[in-house]
N, C-alpha and C positions, 0 to 999 in steps of 0.2 A: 439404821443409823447412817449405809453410806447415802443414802437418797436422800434423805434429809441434809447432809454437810451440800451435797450436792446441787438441791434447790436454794438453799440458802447462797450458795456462791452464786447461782442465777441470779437470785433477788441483787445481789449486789453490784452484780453485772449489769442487771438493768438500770441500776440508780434508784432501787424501791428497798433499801435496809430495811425500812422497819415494817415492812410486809414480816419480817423472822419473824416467828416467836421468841418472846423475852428478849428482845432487843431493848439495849438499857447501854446509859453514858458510862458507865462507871466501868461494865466488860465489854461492850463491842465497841466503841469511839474512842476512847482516851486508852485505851492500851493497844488497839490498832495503831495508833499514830502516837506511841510509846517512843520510838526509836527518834524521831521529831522534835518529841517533846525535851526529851534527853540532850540534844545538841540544842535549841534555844537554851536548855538548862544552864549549859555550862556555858556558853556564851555569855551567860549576862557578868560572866568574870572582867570581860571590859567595863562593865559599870563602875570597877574601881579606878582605873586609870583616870590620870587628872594632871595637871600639875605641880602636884608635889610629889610626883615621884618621877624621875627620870633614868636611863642609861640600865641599868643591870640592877638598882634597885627598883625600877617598876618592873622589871622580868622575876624579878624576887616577890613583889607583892603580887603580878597573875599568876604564880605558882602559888604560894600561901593563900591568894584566894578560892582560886581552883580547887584545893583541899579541904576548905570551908568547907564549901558548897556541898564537895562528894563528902563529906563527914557527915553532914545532917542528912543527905539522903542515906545513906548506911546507915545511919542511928533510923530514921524509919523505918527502915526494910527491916530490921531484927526486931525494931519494936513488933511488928506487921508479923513476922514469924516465916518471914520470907528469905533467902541467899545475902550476902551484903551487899552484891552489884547486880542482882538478879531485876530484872524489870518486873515494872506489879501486872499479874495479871485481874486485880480488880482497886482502879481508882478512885477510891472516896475523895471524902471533904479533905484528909489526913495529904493524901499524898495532895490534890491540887491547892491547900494551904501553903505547903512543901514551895511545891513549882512556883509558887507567888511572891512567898517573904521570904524563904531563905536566902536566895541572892542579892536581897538585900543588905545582906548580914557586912561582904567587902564593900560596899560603896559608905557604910555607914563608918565603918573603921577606917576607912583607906584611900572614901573619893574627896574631891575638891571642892564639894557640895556636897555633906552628906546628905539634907534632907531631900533637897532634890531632885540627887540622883536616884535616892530610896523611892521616890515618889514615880519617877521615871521609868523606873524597873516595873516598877508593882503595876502601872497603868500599860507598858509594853506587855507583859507577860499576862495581864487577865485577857487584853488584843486579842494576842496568840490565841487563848482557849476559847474564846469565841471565833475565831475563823476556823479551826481545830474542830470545833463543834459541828458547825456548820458545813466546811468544807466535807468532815469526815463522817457526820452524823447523817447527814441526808445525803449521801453519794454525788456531790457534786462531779467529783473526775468521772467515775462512771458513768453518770448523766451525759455529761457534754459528749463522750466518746459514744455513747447511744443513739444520742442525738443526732450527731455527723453519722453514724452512720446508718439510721433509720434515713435521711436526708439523701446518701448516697443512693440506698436502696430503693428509694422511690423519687428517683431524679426526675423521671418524666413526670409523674405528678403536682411535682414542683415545678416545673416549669409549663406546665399547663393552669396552675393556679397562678403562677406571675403573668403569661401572656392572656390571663382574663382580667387581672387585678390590673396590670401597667395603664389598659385603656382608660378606667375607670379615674384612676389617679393621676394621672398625665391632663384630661382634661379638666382640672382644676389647678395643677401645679404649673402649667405651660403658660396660664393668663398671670400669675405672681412670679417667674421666672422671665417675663418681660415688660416688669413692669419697676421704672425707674426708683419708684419711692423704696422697695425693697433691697434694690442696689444700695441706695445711699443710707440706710439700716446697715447694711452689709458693713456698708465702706467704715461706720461708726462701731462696730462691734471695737469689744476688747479682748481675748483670750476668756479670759474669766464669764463674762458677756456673754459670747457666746457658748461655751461649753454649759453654762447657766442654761441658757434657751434651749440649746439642742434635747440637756438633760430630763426639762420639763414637758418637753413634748415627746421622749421616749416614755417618761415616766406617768404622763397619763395614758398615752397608749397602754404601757402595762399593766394598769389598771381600769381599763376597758377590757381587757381579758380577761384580768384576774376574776373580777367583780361574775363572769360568766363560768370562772371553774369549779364554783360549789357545787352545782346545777350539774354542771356534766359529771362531777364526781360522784352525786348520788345516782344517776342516772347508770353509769358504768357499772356501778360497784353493785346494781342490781340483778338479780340472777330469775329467772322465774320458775327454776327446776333443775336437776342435779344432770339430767338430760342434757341442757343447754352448757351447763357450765365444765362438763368432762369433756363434749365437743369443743367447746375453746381451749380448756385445760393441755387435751392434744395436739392440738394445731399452733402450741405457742413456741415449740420448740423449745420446750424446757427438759431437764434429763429425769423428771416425773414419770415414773411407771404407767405405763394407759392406765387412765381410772375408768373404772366400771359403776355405772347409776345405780347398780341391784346392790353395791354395799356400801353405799354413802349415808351414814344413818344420822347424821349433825343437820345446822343451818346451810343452804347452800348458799348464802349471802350473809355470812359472821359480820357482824358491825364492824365497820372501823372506827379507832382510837383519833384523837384531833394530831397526836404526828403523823398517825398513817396518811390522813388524810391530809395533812399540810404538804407531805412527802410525794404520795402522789399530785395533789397540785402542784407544785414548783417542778415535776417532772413534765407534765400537759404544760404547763407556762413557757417552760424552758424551751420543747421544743415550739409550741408556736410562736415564740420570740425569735427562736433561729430563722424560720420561713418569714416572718417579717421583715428582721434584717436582710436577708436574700433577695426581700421585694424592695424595701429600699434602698440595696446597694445599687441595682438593678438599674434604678431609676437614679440616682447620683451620678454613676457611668455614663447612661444617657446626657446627661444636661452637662456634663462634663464635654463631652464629645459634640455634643448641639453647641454649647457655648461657646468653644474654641472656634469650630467655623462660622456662626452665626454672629456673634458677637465682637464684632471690630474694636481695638481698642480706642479710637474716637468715640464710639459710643461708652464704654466704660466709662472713659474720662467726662464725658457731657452728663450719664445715668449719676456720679459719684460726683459730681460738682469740683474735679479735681482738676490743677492747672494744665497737667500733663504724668502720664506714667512713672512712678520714680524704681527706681533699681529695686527697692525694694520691695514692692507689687508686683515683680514680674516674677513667676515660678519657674517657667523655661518660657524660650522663645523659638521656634523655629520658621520657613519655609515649604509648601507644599505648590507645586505644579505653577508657582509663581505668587502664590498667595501667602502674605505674614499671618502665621498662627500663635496667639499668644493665650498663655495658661497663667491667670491672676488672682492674687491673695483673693481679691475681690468676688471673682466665679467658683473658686473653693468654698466660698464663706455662704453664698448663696445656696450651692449647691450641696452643703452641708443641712444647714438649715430647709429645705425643699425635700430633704432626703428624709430626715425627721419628722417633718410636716405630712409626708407621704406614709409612715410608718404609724403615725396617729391616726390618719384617714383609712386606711388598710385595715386599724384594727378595730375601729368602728363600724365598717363595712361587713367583717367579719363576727362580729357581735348580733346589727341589727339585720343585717339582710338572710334571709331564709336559706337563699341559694349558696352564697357565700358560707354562711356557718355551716351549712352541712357538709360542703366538698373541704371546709378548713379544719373543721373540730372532730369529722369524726375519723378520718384516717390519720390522725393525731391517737385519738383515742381510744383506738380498733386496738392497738398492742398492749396498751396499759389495761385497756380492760380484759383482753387474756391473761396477762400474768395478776389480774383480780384472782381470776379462776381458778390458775396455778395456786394461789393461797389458800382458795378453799377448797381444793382439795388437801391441800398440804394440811391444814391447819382439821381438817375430818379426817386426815391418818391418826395423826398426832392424838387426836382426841380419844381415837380409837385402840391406841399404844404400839401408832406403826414402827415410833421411834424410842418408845418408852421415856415421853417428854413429862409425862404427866398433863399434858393439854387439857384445859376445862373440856368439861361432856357437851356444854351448850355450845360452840363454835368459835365463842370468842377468845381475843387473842391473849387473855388474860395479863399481859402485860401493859403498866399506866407507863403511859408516855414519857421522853425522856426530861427530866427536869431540868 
């Protein structure tokens, strides 16, 4: 049993939940992030505030509302057969009904708008359990801190995949970063505009990745012998007991479920997004630092059709060894956009070319496909009654995805 809590903290640590077994919304997601859910709860007692209450009688009505609210969660919890203030440890439809309309209950009595606020509450609070979900359900914080630090841990590889990428992407972004018509694009962007643009050319880059991580996922998740897979099983640095091939009697490759396998892709995505970002910051810097001395702001002004510099185009201004260096809305806007642009080409590059997909996707997915392995062995104890889970005998994970 303790090897089993054990590996499952792994799993969590890696940002793969729902590698557990019987990983479900209802007891691992919404009562992990119970204590969360509990303070937006009570929060929503400012839904009652409004203008018709002021001074010591609206400190009167967030107190009377506050009361509400913990009234009806303690009428569930005894209905539930649970403590009166005790947190649930299994979240059905009952309690996130709860979390949804009950706090509706003071803005209806109390706010200045009742429909509205009621409406406002209901649409804030179902937010919450989708990010809740999301954040908590597929390990996003443990992802990203996996992430940085697989990144950290293979720094020189990372910067050997940028100093082969930069050449490649430099000579197409260097003939559009001098070229006038793109300037005055620039100089016409509006906030919205641009964050528009930037967004859609991250967003199809990600989906030149994505579109390539079914393929790698089945490809990882394939085993060709219990041989192969106890060898990675050990080598993943998981706190897994060395598994032994002579008593693995299951599938060595148990199917995965469409969350496991959503789970493990947005884990592969997430880091090859980080190393992209990396390649595009990379390259932002550069033309950042290219365009400050390259780029005079007479040229600026003739590229943007503009009469002359105004105060508020200029980012900083300085001085070097006698030459004026200036940093403009203008060169940010470009080099924002060029940075994106670059982050699209990268990941295209990385999709279609041979050499590139190999040195990008699979020391990507050299670790995720060890802690595959770490599952099936886990999930061939379990079957076996290392943990007395009751595991299916056939290797799968017998738990359906979380709804």
């Amino acid at each position: 049993m303790d090897e089993r809590h054990a590996v499952e903290r792994w799993f969590l640590r890696q940002g793969l939940p729902h590698l557990i077994h019987e990983y479900r919304a209802s007891t691992d997601v919404f009562t992990r992030a119970a204590p969360f859910l509990v303070l937006v709860f009570l929060f929503n007692v400012f839904g009652a505030f409004g203008d018709r209450f002021t001074g010591w009688s609206q400190a009167g009505v967030a107190v009377l509302s506050a009361l509400l609210i913990l009234g009806v969660a303690v009428t569930v919890n005894v209905i539930r057969g649970r403590r009166a203030l005790q947190l649930p440890d299994d979240v059905g439809p009952v309690e996130l009904l709860t979390f949804v309309i009950a706090p509706t209950i003071p803005a209806l009595l109390f706010g200045g708008e009742p429909l509205l606020g009621a409406v406002g509450i209901v649409v804030l609070n179902l937010v919450v359990l989708g990010l809740v979900y999301l954040i908590v359900g597929y390990g996003l914080v443990p992802t990203t801190v996996w992430a940085l630090r697989q990144t950290y841990r293979h720094l020189s590889q990372v910067l050997t995949l940028m100093g082969r990428a930069l050449p490649f992407v430099l000579v197409f972004s260097a003939f559009l970063f001098l070229n006038a018509e793109l300037w005055q694009v620039a100089r016409d962007f509006t906030g919205l505009s641009f964050a528009v643009t930037v967004g859609l050319l991250l967003a199809v880059a990600a989906a030149f990745i994505a579109l390539r991580i079914p393929r790698e996922i089945a490809e990882i998740a394939r085993f060709e012998s219990w041989d192969r897979v106890c060898a990675l099983a050990g080598g993943a640095g998981s706190p897994l007991a060395p598994p032994d091939p002579e008593t693995m009697t299951g599938r060595c490759d148990p199917p995965l479920t469409r969350a496991d396998r959503f789970n493990v892709g947005l884990v592969v995505l997430f880091n090859m997004g980080l190393q992209i970002v990396l390649v595009s910051v990379a390259i932002g810097l550069f033309y950042v630092a290219f365009g400050v001395f390259a780029v005079r702001s007479d040229t600026i002004v003739l590229w943007t059709s503009l009469s002359e510099l105004g105060q508020d185009d200029v980012v900083a201004r300085g001085t070097l060894w006698g030459t004026e260096l200036v940093l403009t809305d203008e060169l940010l806007q470009v080099v924002g956009f060029l940075s994106a642009f670059s982050a699209l080409q990268f990941a295209v590059a990385a999709v279609t070319d041979g050499a590139y997909r190999q040195e990008f996707f699979d020391e990507v997915t050299a670790e995720v496909r060890q802690a595959l392995a770490v599952r099936s062995v886990y999930l061939d104890r379990l079957a076996g009654g290392g943990a007395g889970s009751g595991a299916p005998a056939d290797g799968t994970t017998g738990a359906e995805p979380i709804p």
